[in-house]
Backbone as CSV, one residue per row, in Angstrom:
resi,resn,N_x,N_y,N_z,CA_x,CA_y,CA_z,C_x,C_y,C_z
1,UNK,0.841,-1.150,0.000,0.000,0.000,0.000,0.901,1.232,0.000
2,UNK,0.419,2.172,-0.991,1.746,3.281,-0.866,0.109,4.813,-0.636
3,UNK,0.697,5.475,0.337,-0.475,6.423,0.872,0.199,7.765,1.049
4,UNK,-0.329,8.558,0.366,0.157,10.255,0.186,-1.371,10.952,0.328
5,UNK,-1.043,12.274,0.775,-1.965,12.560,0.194,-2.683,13.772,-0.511
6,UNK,-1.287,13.493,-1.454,-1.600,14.024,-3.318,-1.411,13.347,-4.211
7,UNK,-2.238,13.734,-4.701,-2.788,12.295,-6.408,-1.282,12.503,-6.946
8,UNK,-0.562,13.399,-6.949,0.433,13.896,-7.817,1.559,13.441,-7.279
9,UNK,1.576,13.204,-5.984,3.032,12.486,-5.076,2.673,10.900,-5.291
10,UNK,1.722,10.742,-5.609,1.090,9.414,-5.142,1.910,8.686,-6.941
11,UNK,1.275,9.562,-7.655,1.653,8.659,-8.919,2.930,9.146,-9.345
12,UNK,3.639,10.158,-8.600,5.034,9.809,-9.176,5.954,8.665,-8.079
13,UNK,5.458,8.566,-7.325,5.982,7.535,-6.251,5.618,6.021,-7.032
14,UNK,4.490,5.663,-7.461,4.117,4.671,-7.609,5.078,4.043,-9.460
15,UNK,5.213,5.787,-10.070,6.091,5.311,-11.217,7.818,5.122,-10.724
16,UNK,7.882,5.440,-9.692,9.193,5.138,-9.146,9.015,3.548,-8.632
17,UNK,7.995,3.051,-7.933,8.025,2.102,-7.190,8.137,0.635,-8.763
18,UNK,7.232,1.147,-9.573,7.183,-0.123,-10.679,8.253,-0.192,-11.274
19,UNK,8.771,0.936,-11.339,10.361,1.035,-12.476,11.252,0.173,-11.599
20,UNK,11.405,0.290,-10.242,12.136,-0.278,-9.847,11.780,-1.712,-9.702
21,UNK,10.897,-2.352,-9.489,9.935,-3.873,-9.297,10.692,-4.540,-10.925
22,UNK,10.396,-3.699,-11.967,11.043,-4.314,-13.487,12.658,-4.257,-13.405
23,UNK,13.100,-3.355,-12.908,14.428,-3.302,-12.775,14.781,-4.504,-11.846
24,UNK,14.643,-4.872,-10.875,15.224,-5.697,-9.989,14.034,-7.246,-10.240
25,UNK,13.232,-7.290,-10.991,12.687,-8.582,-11.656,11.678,-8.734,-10.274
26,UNK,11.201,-8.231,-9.430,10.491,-8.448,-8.219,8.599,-8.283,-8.546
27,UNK,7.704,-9.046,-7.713,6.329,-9.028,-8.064,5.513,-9.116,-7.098
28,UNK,5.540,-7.957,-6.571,4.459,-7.966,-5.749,3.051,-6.726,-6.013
29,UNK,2.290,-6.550,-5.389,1.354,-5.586,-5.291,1.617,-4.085,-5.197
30,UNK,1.086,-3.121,-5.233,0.974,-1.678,-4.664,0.098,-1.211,-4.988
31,UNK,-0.786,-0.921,-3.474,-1.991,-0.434,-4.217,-1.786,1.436,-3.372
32,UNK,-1.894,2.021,-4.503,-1.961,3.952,-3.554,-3.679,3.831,-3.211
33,UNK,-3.133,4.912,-2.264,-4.335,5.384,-1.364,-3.881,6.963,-1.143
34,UNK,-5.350,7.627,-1.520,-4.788,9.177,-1.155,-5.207,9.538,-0.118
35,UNK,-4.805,9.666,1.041,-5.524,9.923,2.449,-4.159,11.262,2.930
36,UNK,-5.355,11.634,4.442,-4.345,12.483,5.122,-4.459,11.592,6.439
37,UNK,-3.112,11.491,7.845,-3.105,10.960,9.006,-4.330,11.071,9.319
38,UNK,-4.874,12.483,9.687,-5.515,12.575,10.126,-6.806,11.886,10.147
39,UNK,-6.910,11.543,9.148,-8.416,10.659,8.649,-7.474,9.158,8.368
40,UNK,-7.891,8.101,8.887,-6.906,6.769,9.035,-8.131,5.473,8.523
41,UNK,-9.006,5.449,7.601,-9.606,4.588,7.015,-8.909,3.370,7.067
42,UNK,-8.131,2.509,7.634,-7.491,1.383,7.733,-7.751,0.435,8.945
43,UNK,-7.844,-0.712,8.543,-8.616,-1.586,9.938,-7.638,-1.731,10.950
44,UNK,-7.648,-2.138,12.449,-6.936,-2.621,13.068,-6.253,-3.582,12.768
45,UNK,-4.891,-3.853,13.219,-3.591,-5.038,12.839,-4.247,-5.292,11.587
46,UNK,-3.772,-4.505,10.564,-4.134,-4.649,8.956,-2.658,-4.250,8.016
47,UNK,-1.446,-3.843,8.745,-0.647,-3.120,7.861,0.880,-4.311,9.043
48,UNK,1.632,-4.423,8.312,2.886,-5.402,8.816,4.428,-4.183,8.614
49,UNK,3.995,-2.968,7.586,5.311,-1.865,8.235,4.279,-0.615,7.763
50,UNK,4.689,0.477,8.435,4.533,1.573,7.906,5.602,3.057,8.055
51,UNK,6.313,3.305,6.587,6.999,4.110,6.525,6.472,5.255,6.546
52,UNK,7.431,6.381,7.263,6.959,7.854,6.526,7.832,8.683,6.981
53,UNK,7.829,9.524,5.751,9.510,10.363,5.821,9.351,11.912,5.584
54,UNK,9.398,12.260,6.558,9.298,13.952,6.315,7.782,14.395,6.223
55,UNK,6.569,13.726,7.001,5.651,14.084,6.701,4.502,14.098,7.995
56,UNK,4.709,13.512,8.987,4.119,13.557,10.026,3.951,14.345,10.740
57,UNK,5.254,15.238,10.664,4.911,16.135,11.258,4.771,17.770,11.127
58,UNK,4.099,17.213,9.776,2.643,18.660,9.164,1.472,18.216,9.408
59,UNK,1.116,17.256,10.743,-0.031,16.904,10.746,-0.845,17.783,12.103
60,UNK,-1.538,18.042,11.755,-2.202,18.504,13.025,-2.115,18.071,14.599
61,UNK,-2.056,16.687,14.484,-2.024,16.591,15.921,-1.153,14.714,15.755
62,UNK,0.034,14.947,15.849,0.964,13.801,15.758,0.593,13.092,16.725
63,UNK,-0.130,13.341,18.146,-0.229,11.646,18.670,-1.416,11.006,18.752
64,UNK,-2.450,11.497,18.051,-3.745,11.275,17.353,-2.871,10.037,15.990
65,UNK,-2.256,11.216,15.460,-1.957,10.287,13.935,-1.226,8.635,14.434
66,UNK,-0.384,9.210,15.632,0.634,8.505,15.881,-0.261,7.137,16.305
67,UNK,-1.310,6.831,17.302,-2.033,5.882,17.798,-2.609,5.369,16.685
68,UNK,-3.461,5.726,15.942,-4.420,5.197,14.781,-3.179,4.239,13.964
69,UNK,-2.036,4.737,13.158,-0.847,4.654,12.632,-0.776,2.816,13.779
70,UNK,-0.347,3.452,14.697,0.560,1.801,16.138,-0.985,1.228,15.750
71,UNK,-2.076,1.280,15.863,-3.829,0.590,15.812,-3.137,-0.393,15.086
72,UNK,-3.164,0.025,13.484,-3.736,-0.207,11.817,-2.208,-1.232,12.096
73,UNK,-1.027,-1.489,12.922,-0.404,-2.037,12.581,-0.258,-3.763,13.635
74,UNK,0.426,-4.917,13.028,0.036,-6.104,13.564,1.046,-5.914,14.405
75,UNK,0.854,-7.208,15.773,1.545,-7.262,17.030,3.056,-7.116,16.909
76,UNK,3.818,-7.259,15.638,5.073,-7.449,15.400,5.051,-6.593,14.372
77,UNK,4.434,-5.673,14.128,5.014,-4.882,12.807,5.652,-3.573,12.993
78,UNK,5.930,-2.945,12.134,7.037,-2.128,12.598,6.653,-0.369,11.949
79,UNK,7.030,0.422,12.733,6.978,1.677,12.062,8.126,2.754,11.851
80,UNK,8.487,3.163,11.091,9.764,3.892,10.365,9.796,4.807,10.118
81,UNK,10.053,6.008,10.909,9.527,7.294,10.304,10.532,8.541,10.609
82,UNK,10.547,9.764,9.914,11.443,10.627,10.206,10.369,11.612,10.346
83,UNK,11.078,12.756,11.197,10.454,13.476,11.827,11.231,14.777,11.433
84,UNK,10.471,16.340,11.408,11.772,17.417,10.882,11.622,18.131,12.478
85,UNK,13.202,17.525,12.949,12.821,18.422,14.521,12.703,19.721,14.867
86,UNK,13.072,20.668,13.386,13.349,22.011,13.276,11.986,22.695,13.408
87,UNK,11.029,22.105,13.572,9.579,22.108,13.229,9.251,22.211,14.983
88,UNK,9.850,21.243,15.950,9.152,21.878,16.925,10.079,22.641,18.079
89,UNK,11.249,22.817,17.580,12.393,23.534,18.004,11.504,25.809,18.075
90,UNK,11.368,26.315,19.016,10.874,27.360,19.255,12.256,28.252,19.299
């Protein structure tokens, strides 16, 4: 599942993600989803990693996003994320 949420990040990510799947001979799925944290349409223990890089924290309220995010993920799965600390540095 690859989740942005702009149609326009979404499908240049997703033409990055296939180029590379043909390049390295690999076959699996990707399905995009255009969502924001804030709104988390995803079931409980439904997701096994979830990345996110430079984006969490333009969210309104990071430990709202942050719980729903730990929910949607299974007992062993993992989350990966960067944060811009300059953002809550006063």
């Amino acid at each position: 599942m690859l989740c942005d949420y702009s149609i326009k990040n979404l499908e240049i990510s997703l033409d990055l993600v296939e180029k590379y799947k043909r390049e390295k001979g690999l076959n699996f799925g990707v399905y995009p989803i255009c969502l924001e944290e804030e709104i988390w349409p995803l079931k409980p223990e439904s997701l096994d990693l979830v990345v996110s890089s430079l984006s969490l924290h333009w969210t309104n309220d990071v430990q709202v996003a942050l719980v729903r995010i730990l929910d949607s993920l299974v007992p062993d799965g993992a989350l990966v994320g960067i944060l811009n600390k300059k953002k809550f540095l006063y």
